[in-house]
C-alpha positions as CSV (number, residue, x, y, z in Angstrom):
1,X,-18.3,12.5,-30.6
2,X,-20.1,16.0,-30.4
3,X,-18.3,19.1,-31.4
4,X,-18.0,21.8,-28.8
5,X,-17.4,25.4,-28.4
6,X,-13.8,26.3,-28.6
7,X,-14.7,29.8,-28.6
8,X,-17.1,33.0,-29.1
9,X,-16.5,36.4,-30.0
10,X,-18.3,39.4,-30.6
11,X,-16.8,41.8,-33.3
12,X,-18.5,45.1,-34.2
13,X,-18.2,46.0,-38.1
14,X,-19.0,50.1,-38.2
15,X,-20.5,49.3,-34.2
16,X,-23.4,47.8,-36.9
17,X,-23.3,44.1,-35.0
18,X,-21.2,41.3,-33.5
19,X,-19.7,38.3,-35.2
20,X,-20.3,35.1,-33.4
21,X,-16.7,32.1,-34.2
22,X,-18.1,28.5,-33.3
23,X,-15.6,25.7,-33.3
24,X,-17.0,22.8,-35.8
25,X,-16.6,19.3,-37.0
26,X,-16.5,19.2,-41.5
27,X,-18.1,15.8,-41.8
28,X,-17.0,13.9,-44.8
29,X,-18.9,11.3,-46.8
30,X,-22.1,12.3,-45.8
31,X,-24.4,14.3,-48.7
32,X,-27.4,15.8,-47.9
33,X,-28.7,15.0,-44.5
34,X,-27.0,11.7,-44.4
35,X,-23.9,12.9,-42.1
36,X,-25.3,15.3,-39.6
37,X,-25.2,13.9,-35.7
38,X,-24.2,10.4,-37.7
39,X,-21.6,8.8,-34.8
40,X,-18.5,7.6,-35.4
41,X,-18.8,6.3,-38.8
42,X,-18.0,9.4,-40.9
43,X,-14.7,11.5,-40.5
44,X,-14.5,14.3,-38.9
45,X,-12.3,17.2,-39.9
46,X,-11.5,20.8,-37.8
47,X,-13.6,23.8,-38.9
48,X,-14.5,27.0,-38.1
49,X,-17.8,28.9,-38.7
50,X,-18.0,32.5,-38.8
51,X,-21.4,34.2,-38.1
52,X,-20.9,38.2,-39.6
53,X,-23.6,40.7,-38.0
54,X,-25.4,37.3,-36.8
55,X,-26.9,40.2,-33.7
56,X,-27.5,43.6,-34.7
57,X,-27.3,46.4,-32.0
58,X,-25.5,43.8,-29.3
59,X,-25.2,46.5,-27.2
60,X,-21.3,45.5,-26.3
61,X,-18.7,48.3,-25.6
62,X,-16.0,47.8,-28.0
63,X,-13.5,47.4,-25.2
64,X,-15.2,43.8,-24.8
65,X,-15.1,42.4,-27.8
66,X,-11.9,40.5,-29.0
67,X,-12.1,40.7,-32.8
68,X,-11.7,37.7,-35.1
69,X,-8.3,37.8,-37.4
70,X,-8.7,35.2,-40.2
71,X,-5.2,33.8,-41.1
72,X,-2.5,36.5,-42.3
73,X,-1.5,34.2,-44.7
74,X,-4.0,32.0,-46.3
75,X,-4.2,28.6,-45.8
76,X,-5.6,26.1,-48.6
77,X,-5.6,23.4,-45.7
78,X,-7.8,26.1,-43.5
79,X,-11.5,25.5,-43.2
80,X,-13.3,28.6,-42.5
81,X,-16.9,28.8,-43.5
82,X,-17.4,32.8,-43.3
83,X,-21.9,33.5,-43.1
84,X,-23.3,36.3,-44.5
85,X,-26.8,37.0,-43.1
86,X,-27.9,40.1,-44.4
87,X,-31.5,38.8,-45.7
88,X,-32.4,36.2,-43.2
89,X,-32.7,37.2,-39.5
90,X,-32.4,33.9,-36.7
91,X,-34.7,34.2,-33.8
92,X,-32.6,34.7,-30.7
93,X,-29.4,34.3,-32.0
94,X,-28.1,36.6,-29.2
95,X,-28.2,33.3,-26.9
96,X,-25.2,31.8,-29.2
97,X,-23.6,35.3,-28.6
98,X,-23.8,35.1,-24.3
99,X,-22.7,30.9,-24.6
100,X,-19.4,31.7,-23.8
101,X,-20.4,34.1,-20.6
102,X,-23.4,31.5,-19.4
103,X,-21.0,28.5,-19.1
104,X,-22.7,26.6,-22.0
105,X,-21.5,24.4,-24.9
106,X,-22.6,24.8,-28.7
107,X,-22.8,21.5,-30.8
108,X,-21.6,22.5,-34.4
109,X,-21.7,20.1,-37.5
110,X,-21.2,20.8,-40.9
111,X,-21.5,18.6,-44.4
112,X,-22.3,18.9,-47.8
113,X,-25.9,19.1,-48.9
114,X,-27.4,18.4,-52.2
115,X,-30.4,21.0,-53.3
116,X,-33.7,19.5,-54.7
117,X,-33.3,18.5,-58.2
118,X,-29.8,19.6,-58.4
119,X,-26.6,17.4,-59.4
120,X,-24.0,16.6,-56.5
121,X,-21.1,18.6,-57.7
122,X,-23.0,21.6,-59.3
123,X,-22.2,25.2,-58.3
124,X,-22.9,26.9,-56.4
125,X,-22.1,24.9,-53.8
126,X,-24.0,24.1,-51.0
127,X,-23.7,22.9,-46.9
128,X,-26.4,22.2,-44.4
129,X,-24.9,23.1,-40.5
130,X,-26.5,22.1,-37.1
131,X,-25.7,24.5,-34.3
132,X,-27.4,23.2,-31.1
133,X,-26.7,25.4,-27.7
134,X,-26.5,22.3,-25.0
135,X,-28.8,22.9,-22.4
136,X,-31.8,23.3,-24.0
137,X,-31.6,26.3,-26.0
138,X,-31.7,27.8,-29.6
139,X,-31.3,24.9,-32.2
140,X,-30.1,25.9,-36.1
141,X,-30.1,23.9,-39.0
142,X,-28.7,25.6,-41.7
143,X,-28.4,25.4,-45.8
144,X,-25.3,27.1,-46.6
145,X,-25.0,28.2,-50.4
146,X,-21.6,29.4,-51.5
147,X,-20.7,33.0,-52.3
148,X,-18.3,34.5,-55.4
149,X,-15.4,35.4,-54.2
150,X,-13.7,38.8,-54.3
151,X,-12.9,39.9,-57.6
152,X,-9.2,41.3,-57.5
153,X,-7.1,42.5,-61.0
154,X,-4.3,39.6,-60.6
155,X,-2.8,36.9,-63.1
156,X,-3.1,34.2,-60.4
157,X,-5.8,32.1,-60.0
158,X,-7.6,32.2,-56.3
159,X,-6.4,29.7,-53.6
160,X,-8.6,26.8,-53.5
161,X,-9.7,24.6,-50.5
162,X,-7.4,21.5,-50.6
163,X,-10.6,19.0,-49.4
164,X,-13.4,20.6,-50.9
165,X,-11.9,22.0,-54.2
166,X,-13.5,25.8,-54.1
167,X,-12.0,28.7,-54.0
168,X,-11.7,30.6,-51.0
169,X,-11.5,34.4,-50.4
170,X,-8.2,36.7,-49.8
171,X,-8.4,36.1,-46.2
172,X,-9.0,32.7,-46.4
173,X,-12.1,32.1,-46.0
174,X,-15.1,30.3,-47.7
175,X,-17.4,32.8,-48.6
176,X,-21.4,31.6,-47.9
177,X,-24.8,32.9,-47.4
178,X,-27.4,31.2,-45.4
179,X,-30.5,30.9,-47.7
180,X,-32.6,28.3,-45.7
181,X,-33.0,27.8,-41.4
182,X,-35.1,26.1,-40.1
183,X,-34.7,26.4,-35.9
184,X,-36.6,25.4,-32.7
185,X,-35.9,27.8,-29.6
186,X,-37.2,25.6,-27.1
187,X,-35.7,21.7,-28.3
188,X,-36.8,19.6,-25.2
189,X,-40.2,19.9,-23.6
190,X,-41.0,18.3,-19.9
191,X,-44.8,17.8,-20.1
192,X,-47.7,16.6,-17.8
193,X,-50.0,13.6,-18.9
194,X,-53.3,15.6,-19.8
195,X,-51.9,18.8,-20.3
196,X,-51.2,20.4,-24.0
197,X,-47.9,21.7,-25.2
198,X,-46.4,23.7,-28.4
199,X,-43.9,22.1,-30.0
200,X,-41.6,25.1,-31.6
201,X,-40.5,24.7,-35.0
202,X,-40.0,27.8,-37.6
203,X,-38.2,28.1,-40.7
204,X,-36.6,31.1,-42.6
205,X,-35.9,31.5,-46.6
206,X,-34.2,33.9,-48.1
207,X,-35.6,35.2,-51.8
208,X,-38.8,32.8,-51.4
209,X,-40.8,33.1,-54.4
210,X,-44.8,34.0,-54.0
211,X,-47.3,31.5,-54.5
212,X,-44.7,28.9,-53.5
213,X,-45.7,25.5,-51.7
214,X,-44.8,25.1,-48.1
215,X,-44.6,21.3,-46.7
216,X,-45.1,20.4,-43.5
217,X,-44.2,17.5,-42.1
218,X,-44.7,16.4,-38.1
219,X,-43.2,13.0,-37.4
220,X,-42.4,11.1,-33.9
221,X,-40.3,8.3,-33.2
222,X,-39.9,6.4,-29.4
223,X,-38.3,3.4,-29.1
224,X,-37.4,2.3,-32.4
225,X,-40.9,3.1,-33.8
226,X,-42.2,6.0,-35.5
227,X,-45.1,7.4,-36.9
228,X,-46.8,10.3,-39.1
229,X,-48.6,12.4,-36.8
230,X,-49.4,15.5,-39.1
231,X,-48.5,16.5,-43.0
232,X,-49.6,20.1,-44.3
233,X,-48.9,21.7,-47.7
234,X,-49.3,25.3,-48.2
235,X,-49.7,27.8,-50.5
236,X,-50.6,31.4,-51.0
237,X,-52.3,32.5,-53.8
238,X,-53.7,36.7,-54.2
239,X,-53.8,36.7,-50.5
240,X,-55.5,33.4,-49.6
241,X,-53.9,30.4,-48.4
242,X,-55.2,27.5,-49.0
243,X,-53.5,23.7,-47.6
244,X,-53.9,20.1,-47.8
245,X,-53.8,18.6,-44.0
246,X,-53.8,15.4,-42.9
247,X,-53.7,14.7,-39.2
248,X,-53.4,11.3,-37.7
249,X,-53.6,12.3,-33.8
250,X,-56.6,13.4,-32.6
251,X,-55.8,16.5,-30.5
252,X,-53.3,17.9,-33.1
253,X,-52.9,21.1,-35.0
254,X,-50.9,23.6,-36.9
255,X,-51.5,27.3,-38.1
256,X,-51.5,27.2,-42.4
257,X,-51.7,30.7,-42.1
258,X,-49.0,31.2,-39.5
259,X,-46.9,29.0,-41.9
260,X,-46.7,30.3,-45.4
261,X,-47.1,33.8,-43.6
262,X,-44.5,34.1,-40.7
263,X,-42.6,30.7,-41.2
264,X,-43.8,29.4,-37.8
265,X,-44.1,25.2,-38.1
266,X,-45.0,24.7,-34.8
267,X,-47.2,22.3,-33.3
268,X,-49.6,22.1,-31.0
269,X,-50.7,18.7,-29.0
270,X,-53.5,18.6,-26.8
271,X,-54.8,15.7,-24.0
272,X,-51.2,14.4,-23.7
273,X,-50.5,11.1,-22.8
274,X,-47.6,8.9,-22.4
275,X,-47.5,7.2,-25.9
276,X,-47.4,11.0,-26.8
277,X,-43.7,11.1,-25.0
278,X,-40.8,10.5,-28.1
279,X,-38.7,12.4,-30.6
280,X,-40.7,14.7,-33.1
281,X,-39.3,15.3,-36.1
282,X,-40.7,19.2,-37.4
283,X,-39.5,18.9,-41.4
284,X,-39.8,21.8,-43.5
285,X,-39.5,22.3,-47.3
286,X,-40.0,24.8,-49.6
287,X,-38.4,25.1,-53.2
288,X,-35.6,23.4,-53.4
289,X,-34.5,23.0,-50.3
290,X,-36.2,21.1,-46.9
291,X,-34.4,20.7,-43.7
292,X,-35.5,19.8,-40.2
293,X,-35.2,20.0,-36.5
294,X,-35.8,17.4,-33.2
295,X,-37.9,18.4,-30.7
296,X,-37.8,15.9,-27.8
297,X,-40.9,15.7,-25.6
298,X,-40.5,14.1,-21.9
299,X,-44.0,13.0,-20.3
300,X,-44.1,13.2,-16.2
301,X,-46.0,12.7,-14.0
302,X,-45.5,12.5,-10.0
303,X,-46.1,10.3,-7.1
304,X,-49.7,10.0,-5.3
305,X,-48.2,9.0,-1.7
306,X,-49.7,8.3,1.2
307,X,-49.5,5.8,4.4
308,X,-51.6,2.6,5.0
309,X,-52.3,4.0,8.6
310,X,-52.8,7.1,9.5
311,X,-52.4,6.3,13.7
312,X,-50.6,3.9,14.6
313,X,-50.5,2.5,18.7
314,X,-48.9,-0.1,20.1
315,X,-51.4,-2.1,22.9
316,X,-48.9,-5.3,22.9
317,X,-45.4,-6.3,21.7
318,X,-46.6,-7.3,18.7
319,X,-45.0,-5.4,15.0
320,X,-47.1,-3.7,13.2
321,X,-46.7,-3.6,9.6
322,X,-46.7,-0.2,7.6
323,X,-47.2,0.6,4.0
324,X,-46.1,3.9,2.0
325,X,-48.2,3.5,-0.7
326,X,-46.8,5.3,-4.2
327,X,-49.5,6.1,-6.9
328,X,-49.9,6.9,-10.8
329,X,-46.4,8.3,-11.5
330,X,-44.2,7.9,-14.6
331,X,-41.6,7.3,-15.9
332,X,-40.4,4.5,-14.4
333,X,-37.8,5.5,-11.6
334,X,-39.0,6.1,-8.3
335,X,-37.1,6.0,-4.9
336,X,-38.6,5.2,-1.5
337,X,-36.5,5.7,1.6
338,X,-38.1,5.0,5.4
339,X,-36.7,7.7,7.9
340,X,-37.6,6.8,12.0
341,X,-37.2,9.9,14.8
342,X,-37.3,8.9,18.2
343,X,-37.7,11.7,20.8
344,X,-34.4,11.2,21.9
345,X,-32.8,11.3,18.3
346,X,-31.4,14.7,17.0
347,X,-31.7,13.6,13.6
348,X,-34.0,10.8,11.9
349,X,-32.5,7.8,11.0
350,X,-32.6,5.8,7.9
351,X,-34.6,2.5,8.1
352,X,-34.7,2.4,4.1
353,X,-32.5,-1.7,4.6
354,X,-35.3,-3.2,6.9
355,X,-38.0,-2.1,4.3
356,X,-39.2,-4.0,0.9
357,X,-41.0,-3.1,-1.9
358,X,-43.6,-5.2,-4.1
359,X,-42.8,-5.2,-8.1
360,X,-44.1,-2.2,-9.9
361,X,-47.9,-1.8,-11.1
362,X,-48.3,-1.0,-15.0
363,X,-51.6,0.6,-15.2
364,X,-53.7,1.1,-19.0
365,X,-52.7,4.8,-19.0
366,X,-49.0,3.9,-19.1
367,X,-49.0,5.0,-15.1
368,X,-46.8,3.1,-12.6
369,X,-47.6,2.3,-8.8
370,X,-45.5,0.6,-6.4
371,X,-45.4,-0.4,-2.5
372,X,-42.7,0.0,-0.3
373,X,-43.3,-2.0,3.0
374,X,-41.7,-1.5,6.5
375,X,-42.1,-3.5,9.5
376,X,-42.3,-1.3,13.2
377,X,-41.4,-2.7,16.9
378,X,-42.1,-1.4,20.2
379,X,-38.4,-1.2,20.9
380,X,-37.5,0.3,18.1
381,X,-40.0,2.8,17.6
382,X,-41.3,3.6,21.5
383,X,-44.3,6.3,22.1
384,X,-43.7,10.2,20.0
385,X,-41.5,8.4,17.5
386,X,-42.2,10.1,13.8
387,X,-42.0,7.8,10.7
388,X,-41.6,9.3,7.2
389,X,-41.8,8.1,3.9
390,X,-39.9,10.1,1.6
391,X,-40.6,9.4,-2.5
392,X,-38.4,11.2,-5.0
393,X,-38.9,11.2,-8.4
394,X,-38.2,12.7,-11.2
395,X,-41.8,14.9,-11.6
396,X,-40.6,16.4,-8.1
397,X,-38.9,19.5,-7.2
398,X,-38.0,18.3,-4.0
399,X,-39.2,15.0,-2.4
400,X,-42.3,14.3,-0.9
401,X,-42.9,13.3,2.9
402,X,-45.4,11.4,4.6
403,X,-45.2,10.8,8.0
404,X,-47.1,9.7,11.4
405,X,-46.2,9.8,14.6
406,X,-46.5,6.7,17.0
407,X,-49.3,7.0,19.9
408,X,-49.1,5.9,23.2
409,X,-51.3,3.5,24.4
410,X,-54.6,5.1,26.3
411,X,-54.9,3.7,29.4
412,X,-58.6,4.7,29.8
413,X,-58.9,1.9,26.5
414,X,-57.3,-0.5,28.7
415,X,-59.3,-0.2,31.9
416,X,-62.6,0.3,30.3
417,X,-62.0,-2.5,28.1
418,X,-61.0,-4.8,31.7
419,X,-64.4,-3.5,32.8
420,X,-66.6,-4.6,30.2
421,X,-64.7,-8.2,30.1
422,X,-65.9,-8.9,33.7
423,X,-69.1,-7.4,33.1
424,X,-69.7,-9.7,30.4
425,X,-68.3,-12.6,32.7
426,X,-69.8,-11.7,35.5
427,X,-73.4,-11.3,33.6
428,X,-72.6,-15.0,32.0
429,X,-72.1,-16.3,35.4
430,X,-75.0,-14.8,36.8
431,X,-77.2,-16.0,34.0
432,X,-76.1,-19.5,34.7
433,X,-76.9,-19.1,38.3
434,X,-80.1,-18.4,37.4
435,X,-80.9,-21.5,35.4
436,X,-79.2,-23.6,38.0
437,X,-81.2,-22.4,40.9
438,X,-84.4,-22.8,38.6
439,X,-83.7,-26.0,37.7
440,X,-83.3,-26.7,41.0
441,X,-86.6,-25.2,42.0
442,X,-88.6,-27.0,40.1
443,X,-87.0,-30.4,41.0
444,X,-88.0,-29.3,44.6
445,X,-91.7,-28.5,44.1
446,X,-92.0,-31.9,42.0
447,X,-90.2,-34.2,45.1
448,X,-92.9,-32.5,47.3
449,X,-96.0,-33.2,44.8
450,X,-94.7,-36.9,44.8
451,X,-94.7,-37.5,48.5
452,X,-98.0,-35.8,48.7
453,X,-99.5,-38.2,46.3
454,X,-97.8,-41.6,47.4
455,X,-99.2,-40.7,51.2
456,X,-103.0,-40.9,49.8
457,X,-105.4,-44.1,50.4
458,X,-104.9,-46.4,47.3
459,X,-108.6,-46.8,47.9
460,X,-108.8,-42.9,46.8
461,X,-107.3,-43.6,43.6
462,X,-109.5,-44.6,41.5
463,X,-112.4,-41.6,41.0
464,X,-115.2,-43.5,39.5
């Protein structure tokens, strides 16, 4: 199950900047990054997560905003994790602000999370939280250290948090800070084969010591396999930065200096193709603490269609068989549909159950192809009559259309053709005339020779 927004509200402290109040899921049993987005398996308890001046200047009248009233009497049962982000500013956190207003869901988890080198139960305290706005948009993952509470002149001992066992503030709350981010603003890409993209990863840290390493670590997994596709470490030393890279896709690439400088982690691939499609992993560490986010990259690529014919004439009653050809696309899914307008019909109409298509085509580039066949008749498809193919796919906007439009026979074909059938017979008949009458000829002028010779004296025969 996924967590969704219950609610958002804006709240100006001093008109300085608006809270932001995300329903959440406190998942149990899972330390470090072991529980986040885990399923069903872990338990899942209510909470609340309270964002204090997460946008400055919000630029809401005060008659807008609905403030945020913690409990007026504490709760030990209550799970409010109150954020305090005076040091670390989120890239387009105003987007988690305008949710509410733009119709769209926020994803919010939170578990415990064990520092680098530190012991489970030590204090302060620390929580990693994912905040993913469906749809797209601004992705948090964030390392939540706990905050002293309020200091007040009583005998009594704060309230403590009945399932965590820490002691909350006056109103309530569990006082936190946000010390470590890392976020991705755009967390699903739609890509062309060949083209090049930028995956976007960045991380904040608040009181990051100079001089201090920066690992970087791109990863992608599809289809129950994954691979290392980059791994940079970064530091900077007297105002040069020097890193380690290794890269194990050609085409691949990430800014050291952008990194340990302006905590940008993004990555760029180039000459992509569709073994490049999958979920990347952008992980990010620095001191003691290393987070990550998922970017997930979708490879497209639409439809080459076109007709086997590009006239088509009936000269007979014979069918004529027509094939709507569909070229090089991916992924997988592709829909043909056969649409036939007579000149009489105010509509076209479909002819997509007399069709058949041939099994799809894998080509080396990961490409599909397929053919979708369609027998025509005279009767059914008489002189003016427009046939369209129409493919959709998910690389399209909006369908694509190929279409012809049935000829009439050409009676000038039909006569000249008559005309050169009897010229040719006419021409063989003629010819064998000739040979006859030949023939004849010379049976003639021998007959004649013969009786001329037979009529001579025998005694003329013989010359000597």
């Amino acid at each position: 199950m996924l967590a969704t927004l219950a609610y958002i509200l804006p709240l100006f402290y001093g008109l300085q900047g608006a809270d932001v109040v995300l329903s959440c899921s406190l998942i149990e049993e899972g330390g470090g990054m072991g529980g986040m987005m885990g399923g069903g398996v872990f338990k899942r308890t209510p909470s609340t997560l309270v964002f204090r001046d997460l946008v400055e200047n919000a630029g809401l009248s005060p008659e807008l905003v609905t403030p945020f009233n913690p409990p007026e009497t504490p709760n030990a049962d209550d799970l409010i994790f109150e954020l305090l982000l005076p040091s670390i500013q989120i890239p387009d956190a105003d987007s988690l602000l305008h949710a509410d207003c733009n119709e769209q869901n926020i994803v919010c988890e939170i578990s415990r999370y064990v520092p680098r080198d530190a012991e489970p139960d030590s204090l302060p305290a620390h929580f990693i939280g994912s905040v993913q706005l469906e749809g797209a948009g601004l992705s948090l993952t964030l390392v939540l250290q706990t905050s002293p509470s309020e200091t007040v002149e009583s005998d009594r001992p704060p309230l403590m948090q009945s399932k965590l066992n820490l002691p909350l503030s006056q109103s309530g709350t569990l006082l936190t800070a946000v010390v470590f981010v890392v976020f991705s603003r755009v967390p699903s890409i739609v890509a062309p084969i060949g083209g090049d993209v930028l995956l976007d990863c960045g991380f904040r840290q608040k009181d990051s010591i100079p001089g201090q390493d920066v690992a970087l670590e791109w990863r992608i997994q599809h289809r129950g396999n994954g691979r290392k596709i980059l791994d940079m470490k970064v530091r900077e030393m007297e105002g040069e930065v020097g890193s380690d890279v290794l890269v194990e896709r050609e085409g691949t690439s990430a800014e050291a200096d952008l990194l340990v400088r302006e905590g940008n982690a993004s990555l760029t691939l180039q000459k992509l193709k569709v073994s490049d499609e999958g979920t990347y992993i952008c992980t990010v560490g620095s001191g003691e603490f290393q987070t990550q986010q998922v970017i997930q990259v979708h490879i497209t690529q639409p439809p080459l269609v076109s007709l086997s014919e590009e006239k088509l004439t009936f000269q007979d009653k014979e069918p004529k068989k027509l094939s709507c050809e569909c070229q090089r696309y991916y992924p997988l899914d592709v829909q043909v549909e056969w649409l036939s307008q007579r000149p009489s019909d105010e509509e076209p109409v479909s002819f997509s159950k007399h069709s058949s298509l041939s099994s799809h085509r894998q080509h080396s580039d990961g490409t599909y192809s397929l053919s979708s066949y369609l027998t025509l008749r005279p009767n059914d498809h008489p002189p003016d009559t427009v046939v369209t193919c129409r493919v959709s796919h998910t690389a399209l906007d909006t369908p694509t259309e190929v279409a012809l439009t049935v000829g009439k026979p050409e009676p000038e074909t039909v006569f000249w053709t008559v005309v050169l059938m009897v010229m040719i017979s006419v021409a063989f008949l003629y010819q064998a005339l000739k040979c006859s009458w030949a023939s004849h000829k010379r049976r003639l002028k021998w007959d004649s020779f013969s009786f001329i010779f037979h009529q001579l004296p025998s005694s003329n025969w013989c010359i000597f």
